[in-house]
C-alpha positions in Angstrom: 5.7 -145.7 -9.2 6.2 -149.0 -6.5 9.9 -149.2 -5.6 10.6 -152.6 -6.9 12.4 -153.9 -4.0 9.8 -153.5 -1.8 7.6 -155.5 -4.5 10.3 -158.2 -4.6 10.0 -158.3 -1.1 6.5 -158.8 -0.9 6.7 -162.1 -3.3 8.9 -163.2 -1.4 7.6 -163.5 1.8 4.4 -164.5 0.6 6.5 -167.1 -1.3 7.7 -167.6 2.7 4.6 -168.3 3.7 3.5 -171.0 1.3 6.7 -173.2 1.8 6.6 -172.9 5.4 3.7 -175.6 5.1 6.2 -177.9 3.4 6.0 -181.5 5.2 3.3 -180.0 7.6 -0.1 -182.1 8.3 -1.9 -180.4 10.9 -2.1 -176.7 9.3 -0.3 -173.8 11.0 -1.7 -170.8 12.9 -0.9 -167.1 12.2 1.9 -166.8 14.9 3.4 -171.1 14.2 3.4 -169.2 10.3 5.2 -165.6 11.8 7.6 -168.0 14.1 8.8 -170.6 10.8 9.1 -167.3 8.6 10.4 -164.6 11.2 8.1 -162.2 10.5 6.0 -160.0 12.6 2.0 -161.5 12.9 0.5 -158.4 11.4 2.7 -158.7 8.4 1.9 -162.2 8.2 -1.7 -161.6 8.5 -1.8 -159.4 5.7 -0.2 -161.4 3.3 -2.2 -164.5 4.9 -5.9 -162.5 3.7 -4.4 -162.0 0.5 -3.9 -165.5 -0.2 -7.0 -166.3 1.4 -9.2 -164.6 -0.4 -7.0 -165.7 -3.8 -8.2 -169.5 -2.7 -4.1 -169.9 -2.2 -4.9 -171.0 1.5 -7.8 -171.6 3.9 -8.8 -171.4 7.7 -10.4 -173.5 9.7 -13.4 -171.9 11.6 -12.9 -174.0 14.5 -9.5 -174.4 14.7 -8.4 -171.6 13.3 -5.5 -172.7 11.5 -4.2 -172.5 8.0 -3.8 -175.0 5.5 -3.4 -175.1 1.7 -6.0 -174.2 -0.5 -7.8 -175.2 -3.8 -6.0 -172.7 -5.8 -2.6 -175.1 -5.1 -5.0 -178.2 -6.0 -6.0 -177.0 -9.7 -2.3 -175.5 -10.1 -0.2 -178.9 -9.6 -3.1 -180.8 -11.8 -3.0 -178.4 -14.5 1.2 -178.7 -13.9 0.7 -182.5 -14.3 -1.1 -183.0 -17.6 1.7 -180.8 -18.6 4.3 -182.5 -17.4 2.7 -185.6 -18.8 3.0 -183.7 -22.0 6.2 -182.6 -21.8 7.2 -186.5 -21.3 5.3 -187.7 -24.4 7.4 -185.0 -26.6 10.8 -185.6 -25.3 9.9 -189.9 -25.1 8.5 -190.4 -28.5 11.5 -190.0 -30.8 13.4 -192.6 -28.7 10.8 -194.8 -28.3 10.2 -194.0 -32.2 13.5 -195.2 -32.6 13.6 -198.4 -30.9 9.8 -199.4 -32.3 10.8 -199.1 -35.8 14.2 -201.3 -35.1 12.3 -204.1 -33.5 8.5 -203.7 -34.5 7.4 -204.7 -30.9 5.1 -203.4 -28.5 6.8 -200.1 -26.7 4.8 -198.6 -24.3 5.5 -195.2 -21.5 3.2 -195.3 -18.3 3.4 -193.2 -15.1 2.1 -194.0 -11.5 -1.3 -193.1 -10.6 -2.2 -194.3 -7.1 -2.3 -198.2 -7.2 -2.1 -198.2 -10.8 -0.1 -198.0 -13.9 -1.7 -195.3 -16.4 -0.6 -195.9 -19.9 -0.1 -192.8 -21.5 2.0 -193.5 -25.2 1.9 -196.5 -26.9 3.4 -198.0 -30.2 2.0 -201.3 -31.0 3.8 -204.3 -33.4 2.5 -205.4 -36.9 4.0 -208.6 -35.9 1.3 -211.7 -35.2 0.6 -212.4 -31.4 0.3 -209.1 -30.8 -0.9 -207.6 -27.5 -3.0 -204.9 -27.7 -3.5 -201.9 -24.7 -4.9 -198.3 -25.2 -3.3 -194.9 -24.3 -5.4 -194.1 -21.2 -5.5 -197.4 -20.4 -5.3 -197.8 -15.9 -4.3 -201.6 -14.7 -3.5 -202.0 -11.3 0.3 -202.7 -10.3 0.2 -205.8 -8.2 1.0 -207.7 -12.2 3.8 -207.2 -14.5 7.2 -205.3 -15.1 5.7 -201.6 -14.9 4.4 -202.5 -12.1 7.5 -204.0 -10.1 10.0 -201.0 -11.4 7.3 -198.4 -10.2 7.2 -200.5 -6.7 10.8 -201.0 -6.5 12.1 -197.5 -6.6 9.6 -195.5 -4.0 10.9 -194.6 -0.6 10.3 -197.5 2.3 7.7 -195.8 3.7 5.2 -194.7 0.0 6.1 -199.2 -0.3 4.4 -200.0 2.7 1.0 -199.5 1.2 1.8 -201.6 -1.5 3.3 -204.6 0.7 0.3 -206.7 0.4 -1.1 -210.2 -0.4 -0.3 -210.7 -4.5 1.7 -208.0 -5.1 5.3 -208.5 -5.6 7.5 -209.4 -2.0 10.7 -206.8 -1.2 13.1 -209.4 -1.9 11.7 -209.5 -5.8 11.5 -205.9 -6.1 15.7 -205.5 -4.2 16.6 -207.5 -7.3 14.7 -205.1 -9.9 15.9 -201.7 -8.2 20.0 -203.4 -8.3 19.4 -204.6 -12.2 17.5 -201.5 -13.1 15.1 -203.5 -14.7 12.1 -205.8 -14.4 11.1 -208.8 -16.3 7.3 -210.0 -16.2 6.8 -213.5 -18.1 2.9 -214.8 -18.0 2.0 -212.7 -14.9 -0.7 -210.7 -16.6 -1.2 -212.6 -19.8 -0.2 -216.5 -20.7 2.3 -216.3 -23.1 3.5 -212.8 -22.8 6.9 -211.3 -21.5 7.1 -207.7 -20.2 10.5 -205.8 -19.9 10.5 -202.4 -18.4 12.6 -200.1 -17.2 13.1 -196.3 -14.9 12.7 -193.0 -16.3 14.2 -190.7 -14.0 14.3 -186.8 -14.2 16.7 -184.2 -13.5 17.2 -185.0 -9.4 17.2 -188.8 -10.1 13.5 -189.5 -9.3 11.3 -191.7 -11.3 8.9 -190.5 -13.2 7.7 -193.1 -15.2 8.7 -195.9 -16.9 9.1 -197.8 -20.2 8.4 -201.2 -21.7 8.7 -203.6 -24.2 6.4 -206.4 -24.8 5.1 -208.9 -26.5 4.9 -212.9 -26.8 7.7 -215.1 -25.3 8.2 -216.9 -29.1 9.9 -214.0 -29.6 11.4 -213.0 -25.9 12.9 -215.7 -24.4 16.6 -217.9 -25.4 18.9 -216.2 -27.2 16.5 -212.7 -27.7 15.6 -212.0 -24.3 19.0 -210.7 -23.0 19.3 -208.3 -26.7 16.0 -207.0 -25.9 17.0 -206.4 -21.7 19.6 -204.0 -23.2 17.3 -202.4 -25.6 15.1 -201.4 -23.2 17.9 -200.2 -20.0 19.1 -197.5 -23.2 15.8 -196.7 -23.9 15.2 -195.5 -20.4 18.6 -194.0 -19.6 18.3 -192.0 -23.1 15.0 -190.5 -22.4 16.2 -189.7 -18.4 19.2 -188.1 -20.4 16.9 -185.7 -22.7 14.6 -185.6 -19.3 18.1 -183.6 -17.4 19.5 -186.8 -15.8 23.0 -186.2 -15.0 23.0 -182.5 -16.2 
């Protein structure tokens, strides 16, 4: 029977291998791989083959070095719809909550590229309503998704994004201090947008949530009840998300 410590072992280093390419561009060769992980090359090399041959990495025939494979591709996307998932369940009571105390539009979208992807959606019974699909894609240059997904990525992810039409840093400093954004026309005449982070266990935004609808019912005296509504809406899903645990 396999001594189980020398199994463990095993996973581990190949476990080694894999993160050594962590914030790595160019690929690695077997002995930049043996160096990062302290291990001898032929021990590398065979746990390398083995991953090779399982699609977990692949090697350049010219340049001979590594670099993730496929296998790591169809992992993290299957990982994603399931996250996505995940999200949906834990959201929807919440947003349940706060749709059948105001009857307005409440919608949860995540980041996909240069859009927003809308991926739960309760819509108001009220007149003037604004209608949007689950599945729905709009770009994020318009609107408070939009400006709350902008405002909280890292310096350098915002650069791409810094751009004729889409929302200036001073705009998006204001939305990341508030923790909330605030969209009035910029998509649709008549139509105010409030949205606000979801963040998960380490703090990072994962999506985001908003309330909508026309600005008869938004603006004066409602739009500051309706600001709050929205802040607990987020903070109490990143709460059931593992925010703060």
């Amino acid at each position: 029977m396999p001594d189980k410590s020398v199994q463990n072992r095993s996973v581990d280093r190949t476990l080694d291998i894999l993160e050594a390419f962590i914030n790595v561009d160019g690929g690695l060769t077997l002995n930049e791989i043996a160096l990062k992980i302290d291990l001898s090359s032929s021990t590398v090399y065979r746990l390398v083959m083995t991953l090779m041959n399982r699609n977990y990495l692949y090697r350049d025939s010219e340049s001979k070095r590594f670099y993730l494979g496929s296998q790591l591709n169809r992992l993290v996307n299957l990982n994603h719809i399931d996250a996505n998932e995940h999200l949906k369940n834990i959201a929807d009571p919440y947003m349940m909550k706060v749709f059948q105390e105001t009857n307005e539009n409440i919608g949860l979208y995540i980041q996909d590229e240069d859009c927003k992807l809308c991926i739960e959606r309760m819509e108001s019974t009220k007149a003037l309503r604004h209608v949007i699909d689950i599945g729905d894609r709009v770009t994020m240059s318009k609107g408070a998704i939009g400006k709350v997904f902008l405002a909280f990525m890292e310096p350098e992810e915002w650069k791409a994004f810094d751009k004729e039409g889409w929302p200036k840093k001073e705009e998006l400093q204001k939305v990341k201090k508030s923790g909330y954004a605030l969209s009035i026309g910029e998509r649709e005449e008549g139509l105010i947008g409030i949205a606000a982070p979801i963040l998960n266990s380490k703090g990072k935004v994962i999506a985001a949530v908003s309330m909508s609808g026309p600005s008869v019912r938004f603006m004066d005296e409602f739009i500051n009840e309706k600001i709050d509504i929205v802040i607990k809406l987020a903070k109490d899903i990143s709460k059931a998300m593992g925010l703060g645990k």
